[in-house]
Residue frames as qw, qx, qy, qz and C-alpha x, y, z in Angstrom:
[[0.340, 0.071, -0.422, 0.837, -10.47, -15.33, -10.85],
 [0.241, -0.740, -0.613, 0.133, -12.79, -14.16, -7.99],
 [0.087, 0.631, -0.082, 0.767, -12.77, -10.09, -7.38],
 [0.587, 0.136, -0.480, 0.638, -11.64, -9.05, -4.16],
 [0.396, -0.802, -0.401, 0.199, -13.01, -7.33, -0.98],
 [0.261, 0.807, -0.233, 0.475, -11.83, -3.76, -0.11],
 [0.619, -0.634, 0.413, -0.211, -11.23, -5.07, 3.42],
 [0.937, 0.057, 0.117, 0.324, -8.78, -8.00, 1.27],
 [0.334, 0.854, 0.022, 0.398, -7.48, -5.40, -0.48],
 [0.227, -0.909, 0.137, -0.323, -6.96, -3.63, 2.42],
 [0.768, -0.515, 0.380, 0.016, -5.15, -6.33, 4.11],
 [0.797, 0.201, 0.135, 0.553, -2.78, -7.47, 1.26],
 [0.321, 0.810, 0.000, 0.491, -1.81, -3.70, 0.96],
 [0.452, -0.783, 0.341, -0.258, -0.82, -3.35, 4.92],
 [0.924, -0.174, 0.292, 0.175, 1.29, -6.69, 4.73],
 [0.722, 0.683, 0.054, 0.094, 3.07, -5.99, 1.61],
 [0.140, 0.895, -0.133, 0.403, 5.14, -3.85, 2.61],
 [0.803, -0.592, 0.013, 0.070, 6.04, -5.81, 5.94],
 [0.399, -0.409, -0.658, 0.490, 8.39, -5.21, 8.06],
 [0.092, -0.166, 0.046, -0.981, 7.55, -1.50, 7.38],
 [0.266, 0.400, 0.722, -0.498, 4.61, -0.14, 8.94],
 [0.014, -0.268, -0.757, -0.596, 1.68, -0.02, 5.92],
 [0.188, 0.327, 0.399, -0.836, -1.24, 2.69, 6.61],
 [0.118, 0.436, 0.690, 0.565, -4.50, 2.25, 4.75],
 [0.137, 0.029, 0.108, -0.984, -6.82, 5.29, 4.72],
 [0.042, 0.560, 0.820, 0.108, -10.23, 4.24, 5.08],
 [0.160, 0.708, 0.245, -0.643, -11.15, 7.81, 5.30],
 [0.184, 0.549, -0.300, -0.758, -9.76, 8.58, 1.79],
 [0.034, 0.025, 0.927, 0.373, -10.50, 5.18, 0.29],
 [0.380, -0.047, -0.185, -0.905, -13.82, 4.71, -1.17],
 [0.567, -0.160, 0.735, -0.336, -14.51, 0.99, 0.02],
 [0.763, 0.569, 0.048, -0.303, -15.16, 0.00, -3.76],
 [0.917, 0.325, 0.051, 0.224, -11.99, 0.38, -5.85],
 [0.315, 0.758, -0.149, 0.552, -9.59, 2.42, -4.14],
 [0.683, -0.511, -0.134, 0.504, -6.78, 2.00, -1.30],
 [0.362, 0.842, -0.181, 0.357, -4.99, 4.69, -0.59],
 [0.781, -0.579, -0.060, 0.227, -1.81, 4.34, 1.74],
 [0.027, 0.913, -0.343, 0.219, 1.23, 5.33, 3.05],
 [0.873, -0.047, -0.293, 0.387, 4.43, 3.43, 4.12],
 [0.456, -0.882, 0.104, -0.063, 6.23, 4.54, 7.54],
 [0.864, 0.190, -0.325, 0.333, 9.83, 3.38, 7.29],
 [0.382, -0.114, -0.671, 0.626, 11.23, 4.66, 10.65],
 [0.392, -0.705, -0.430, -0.407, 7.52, 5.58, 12.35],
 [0.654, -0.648, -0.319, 0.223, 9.03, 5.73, 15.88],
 [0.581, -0.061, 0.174, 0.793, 11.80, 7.35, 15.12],
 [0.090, -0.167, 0.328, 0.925, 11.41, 10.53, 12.51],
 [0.589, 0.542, 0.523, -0.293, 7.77, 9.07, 11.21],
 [0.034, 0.353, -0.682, -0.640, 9.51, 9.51, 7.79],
 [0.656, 0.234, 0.713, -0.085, 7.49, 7.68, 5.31],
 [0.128, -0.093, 0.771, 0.617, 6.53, 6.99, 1.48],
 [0.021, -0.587, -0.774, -0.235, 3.49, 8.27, 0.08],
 [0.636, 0.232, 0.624, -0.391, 0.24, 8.62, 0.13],
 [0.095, -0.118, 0.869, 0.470, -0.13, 6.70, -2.71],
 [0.614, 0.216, 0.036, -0.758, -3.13, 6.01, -4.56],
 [0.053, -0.095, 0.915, 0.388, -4.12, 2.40, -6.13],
 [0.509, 0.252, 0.323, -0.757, -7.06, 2.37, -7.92],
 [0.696, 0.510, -0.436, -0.256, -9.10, -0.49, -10.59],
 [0.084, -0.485, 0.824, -0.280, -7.76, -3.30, -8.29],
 [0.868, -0.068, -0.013, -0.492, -10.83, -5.81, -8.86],
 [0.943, -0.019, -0.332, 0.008, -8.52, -8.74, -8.71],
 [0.804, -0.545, 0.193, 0.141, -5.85, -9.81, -6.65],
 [0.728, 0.210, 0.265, 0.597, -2.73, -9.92, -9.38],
 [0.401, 0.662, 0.106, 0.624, -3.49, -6.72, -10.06],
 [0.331, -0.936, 0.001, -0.122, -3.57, -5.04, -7.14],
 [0.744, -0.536, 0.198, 0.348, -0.29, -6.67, -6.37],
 [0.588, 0.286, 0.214, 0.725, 1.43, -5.75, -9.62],
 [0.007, 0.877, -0.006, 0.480, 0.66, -2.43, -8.75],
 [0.843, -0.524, -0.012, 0.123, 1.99, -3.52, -5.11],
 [0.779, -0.186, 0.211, 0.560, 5.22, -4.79, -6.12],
 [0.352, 0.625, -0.109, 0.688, 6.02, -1.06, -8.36],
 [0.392, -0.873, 0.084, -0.279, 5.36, 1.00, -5.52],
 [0.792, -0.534, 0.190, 0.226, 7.66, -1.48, -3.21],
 [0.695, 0.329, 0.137, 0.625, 10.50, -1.41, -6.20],
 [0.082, 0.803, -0.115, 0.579, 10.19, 2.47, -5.67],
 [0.681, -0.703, -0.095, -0.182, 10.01, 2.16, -2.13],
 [0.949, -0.192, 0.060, 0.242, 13.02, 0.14, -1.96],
 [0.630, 0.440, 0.161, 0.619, 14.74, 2.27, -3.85],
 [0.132, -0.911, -0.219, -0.324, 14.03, 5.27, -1.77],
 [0.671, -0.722, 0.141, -0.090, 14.96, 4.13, 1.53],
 [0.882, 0.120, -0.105, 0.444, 18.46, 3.19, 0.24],
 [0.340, 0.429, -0.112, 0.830, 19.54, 7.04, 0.22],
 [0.415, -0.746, -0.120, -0.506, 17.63, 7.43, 4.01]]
């Protein structure tokens, strides 16, 4: 398994999450081993949203997504009672 760009990173972490809108911080991220984002779930609307989150220690792809896919389980779980 190859290790991962923070600009891959960055893109699997803004998709993930699709259709919501997915914010990475490149200000707070470090461009190494650390995304930090936020999920908008009605951005036009209220700008409600989920986060900022931290994922850090993401050198591969699997992991970053198994961290991915808790966050979205929470996520999912949020926006049921919004």
């Amino acid at each position: 398994m190859k290790f991962i760009s923070w600009e891959e990173a960055k893109e699997i972490t803004e998709n993930y999450f699709a259709p919501f809108r997915c914010v990475v911080d490149a200000k707070e991220s470090d461009y190494e081993n650390l995304i930090s984002f936020v999920v908008y779930y009605d951005h036009a609307g209220s700008s409600d949203r989920y986060g900022p989150h931290v994922i850090s220690k993401f050198q591969k792809r699997q992991i970053l997504e198994k961290y991915l896919a808790e966050y979205k389980k929470d996520f999912n779980e949020a926006i049921k009672y919004k």
